[in-house]
C-alpha positions in Angstrom: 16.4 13.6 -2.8 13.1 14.3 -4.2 12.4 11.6 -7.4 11.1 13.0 -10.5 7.6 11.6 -11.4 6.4 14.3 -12.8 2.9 13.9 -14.9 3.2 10.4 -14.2 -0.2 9.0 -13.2 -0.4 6.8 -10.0 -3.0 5.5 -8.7 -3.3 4.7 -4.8 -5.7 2.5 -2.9 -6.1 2.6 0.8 -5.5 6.7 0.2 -7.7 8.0 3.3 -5.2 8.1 5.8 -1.8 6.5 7.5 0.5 5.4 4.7 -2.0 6.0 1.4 -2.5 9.5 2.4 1.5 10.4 2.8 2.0 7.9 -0.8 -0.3 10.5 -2.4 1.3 13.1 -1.5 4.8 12.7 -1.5 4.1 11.2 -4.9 2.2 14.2 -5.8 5.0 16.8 -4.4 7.5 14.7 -6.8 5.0 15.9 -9.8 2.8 13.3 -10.5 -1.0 13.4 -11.0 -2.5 11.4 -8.2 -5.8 9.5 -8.1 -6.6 8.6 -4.4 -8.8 6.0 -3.5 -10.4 4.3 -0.7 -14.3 3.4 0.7 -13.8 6.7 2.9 -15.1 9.2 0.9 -14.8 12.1 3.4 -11.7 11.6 4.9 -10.3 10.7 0.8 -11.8 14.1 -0.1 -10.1 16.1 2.5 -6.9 14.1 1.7 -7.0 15.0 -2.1 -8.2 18.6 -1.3 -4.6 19.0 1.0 -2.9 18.0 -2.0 -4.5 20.4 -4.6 -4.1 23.4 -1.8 -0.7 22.3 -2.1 -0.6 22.7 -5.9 -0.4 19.2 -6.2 -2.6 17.6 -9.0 -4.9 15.0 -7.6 -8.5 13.8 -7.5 -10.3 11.5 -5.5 -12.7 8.3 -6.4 -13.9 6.3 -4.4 -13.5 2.5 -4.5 -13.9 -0.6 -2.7 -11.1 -2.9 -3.7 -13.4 -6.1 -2.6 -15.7 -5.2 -5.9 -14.9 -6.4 -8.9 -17.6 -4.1 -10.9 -16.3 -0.8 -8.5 -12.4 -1.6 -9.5 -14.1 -1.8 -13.2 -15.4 1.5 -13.1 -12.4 3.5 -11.5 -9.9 2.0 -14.2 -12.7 3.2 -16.9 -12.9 6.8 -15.7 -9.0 6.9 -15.1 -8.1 5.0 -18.3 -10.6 7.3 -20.5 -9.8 10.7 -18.9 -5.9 9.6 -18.9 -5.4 7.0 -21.3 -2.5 5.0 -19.2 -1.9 4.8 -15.8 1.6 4.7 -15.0 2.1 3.5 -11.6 -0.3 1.3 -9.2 -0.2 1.6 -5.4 -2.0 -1.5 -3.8 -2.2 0.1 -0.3 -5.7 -0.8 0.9 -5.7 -3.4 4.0 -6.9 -4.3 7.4 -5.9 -6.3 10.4 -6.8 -8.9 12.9 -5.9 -9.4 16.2 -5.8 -13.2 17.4 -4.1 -16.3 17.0 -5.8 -19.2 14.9 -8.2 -20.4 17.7 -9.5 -17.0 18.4 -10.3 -15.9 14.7 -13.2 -16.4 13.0 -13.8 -17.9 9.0 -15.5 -14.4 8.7 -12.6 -13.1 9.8 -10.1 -14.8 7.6 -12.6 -14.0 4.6 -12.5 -10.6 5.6 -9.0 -10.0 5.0 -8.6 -12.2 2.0 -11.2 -10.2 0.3 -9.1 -6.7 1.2 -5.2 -7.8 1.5 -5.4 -10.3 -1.0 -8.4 -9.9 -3.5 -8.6 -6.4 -3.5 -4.7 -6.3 -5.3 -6.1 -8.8 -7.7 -8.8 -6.9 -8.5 -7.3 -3.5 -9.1 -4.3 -5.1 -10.9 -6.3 -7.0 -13.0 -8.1 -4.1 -14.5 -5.4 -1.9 -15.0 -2.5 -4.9 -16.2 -3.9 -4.6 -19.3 -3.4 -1.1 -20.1 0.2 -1.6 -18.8 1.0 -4.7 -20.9 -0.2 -2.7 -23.9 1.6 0.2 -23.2 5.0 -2.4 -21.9 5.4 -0.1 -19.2 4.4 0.4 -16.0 5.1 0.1 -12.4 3.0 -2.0 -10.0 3.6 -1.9 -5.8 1.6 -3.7 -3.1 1.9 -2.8 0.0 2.6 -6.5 2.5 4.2 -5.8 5.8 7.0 -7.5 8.1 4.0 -10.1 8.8 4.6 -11.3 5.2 7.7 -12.4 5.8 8.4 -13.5 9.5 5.4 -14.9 11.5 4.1 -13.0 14.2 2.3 -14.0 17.5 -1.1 -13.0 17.2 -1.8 -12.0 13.6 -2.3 -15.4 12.4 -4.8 -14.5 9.6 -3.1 -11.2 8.6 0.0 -13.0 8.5 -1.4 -15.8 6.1 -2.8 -13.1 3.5 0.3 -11.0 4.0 2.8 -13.6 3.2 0.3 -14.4 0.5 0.8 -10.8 -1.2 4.6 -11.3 -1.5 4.1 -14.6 -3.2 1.4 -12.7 -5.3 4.1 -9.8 -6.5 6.8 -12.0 -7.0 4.9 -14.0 -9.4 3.4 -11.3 -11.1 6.9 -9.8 -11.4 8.0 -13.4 -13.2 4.7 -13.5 -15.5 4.8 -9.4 -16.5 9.2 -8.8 -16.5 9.3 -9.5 -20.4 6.4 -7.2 -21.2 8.0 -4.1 -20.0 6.6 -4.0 -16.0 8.0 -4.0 -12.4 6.6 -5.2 -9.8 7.3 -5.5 -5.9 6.0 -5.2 -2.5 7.0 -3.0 0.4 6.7 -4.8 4.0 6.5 -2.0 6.9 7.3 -2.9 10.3 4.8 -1.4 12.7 4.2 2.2 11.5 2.7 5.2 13.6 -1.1 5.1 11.7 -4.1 7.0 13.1 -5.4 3.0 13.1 -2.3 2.5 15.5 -2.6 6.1 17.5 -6.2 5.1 18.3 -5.7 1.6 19.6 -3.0 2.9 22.0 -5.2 5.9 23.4 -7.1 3.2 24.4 -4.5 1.3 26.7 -4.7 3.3 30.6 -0.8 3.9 29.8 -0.2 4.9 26.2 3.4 5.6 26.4 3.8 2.2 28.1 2.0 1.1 25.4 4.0 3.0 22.6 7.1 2.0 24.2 6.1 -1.9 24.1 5.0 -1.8 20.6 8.3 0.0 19.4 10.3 -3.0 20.9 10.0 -5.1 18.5 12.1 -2.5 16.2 16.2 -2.2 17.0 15.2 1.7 16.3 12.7 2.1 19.5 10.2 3.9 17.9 7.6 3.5 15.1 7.9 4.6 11.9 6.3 7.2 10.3 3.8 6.8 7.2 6.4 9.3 5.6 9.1 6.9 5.4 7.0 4.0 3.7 5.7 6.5 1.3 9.7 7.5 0.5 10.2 4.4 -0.3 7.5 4.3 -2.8 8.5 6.8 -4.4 11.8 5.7 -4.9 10.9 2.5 -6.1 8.3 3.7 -8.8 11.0 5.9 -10.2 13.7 5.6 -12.7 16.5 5.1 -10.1 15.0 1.9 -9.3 14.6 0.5 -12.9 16.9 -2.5 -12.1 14.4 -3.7 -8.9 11.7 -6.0 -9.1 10.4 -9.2 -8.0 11.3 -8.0 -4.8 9.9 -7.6 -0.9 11.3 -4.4 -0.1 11.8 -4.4 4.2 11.6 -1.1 6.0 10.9 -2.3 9.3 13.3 -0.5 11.8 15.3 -4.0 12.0 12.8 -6.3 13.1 13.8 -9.0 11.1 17.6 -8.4 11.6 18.1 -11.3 13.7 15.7 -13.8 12.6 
């Protein structure tokens, strides 16, 4: 089923690559006008360009989520070229590897500042706009890690867990003035981040197979199936959901 969102404008963050890049354009081959962000201009360029070859309508700014004054000026070119921006994609993240004793403060700042700032930032500048409009849809991406602990992502578990308490609040506060908000949590998905970490192991496929363990499926998913999802929760079939941490993570969680 391919969801109608045609000349709807979305807005994604984190739209380089892995799951931002399929969000953009899945979103875009279900008709809507895309804006991709991220603080990789080439690879964001080359993204949006795939798109447009496509015949998809999308453009490319580039943005650091961390910056309050850089999330200023992308919602005052996109709000003055557009006028409203219907739906928000908080993609943009990164990850740590270590449990509490082997990560740093710089490192826990680190993430704060991208998982967990970077959606307040963006949402902040473009709530507005939404609330005036009382329409609008707003999704942050969390991840299985934000809603059972796991071993060795101590700080990207405490900012993850800390975006689903973030979108369900925001869905309480922003319900009565017309928007939706929820979060999607991934299980471990087949990135280029993820592809380059296990060509580094001597035995990849060992390495691939391990990883995909933790998921009933066996395998990883892909960045398409995250950005299906997306799309299905920004459209008008899923007018009823919000407040909500939306699990696609091969049945991880099923038996904890």
């Amino acid at each position: 089923m391919r969801f109608n969102l045609q000349d709807r404008n979305v807005l994604v963050t984190g739209a380089a690559s892995g799951i931002g890049a399929a969000t953009a354009e899945i979103f875009a081959q279900c008709g809507a006008r895309v804006f991709l962000t991220d603080i990789d201009q080439k690879a964001g360029l080359a993204t949006a360009e795939k798109i447009v070859t496509a015949r998809g309508k999308a453009e490319f700014l580039r943005l650091d989520v961390t910056r309050e004054a850089d999330c200023k000026r992308v919602a005052k070119k996109v709000l003055a070229s557009h006028r409203h921006l219907d739906v928000l994609i908080n993609n943009a993240g990164v990850g740590c590897v270590g449990n509490l004793t082997e990560t740093t403060g710089e490192d826990l700042d680190r993430l704060y500042a991208v998982n967990v700032r970077g959606i307040f930032n963006v949402s902040k500048v473009f709530l507005p706009s939404m609330i005036e409009r009382r329409k609008g849809v707003i999704l942050n991406m969390s991840s299985i890690g934000g809603v059972v602990g796991i071993r060795e992502r101590a700080a990207y578990c405490a900012t993850k867990f800390a975006v689903v308490g973030l979108t369900k609040s925001m869905a309480l506060d922003h319900s009565h003035e017309g928007l939706r908000v929820n979060c999607i949590c991934p299980g471990r998905v087949e990135t280029p981040f993820v592809k380059a970490r296990l060509a580094e192991h001597a035995d990849p496929e060992k390495a691939y197979r391990e990883m995909s363990a933790t998921q009933l499926t066996g395998r990883m998913l892909r960045p398409e199936e995250i950005a299906a999802a997306a799309a299905y929760l920004a459209s008008d079939e899923a007018a009823s959901i919000t407040g909500t941490a939306f699990i696609i993570d091969g049945g991880w969680s099923a038996g904890k």
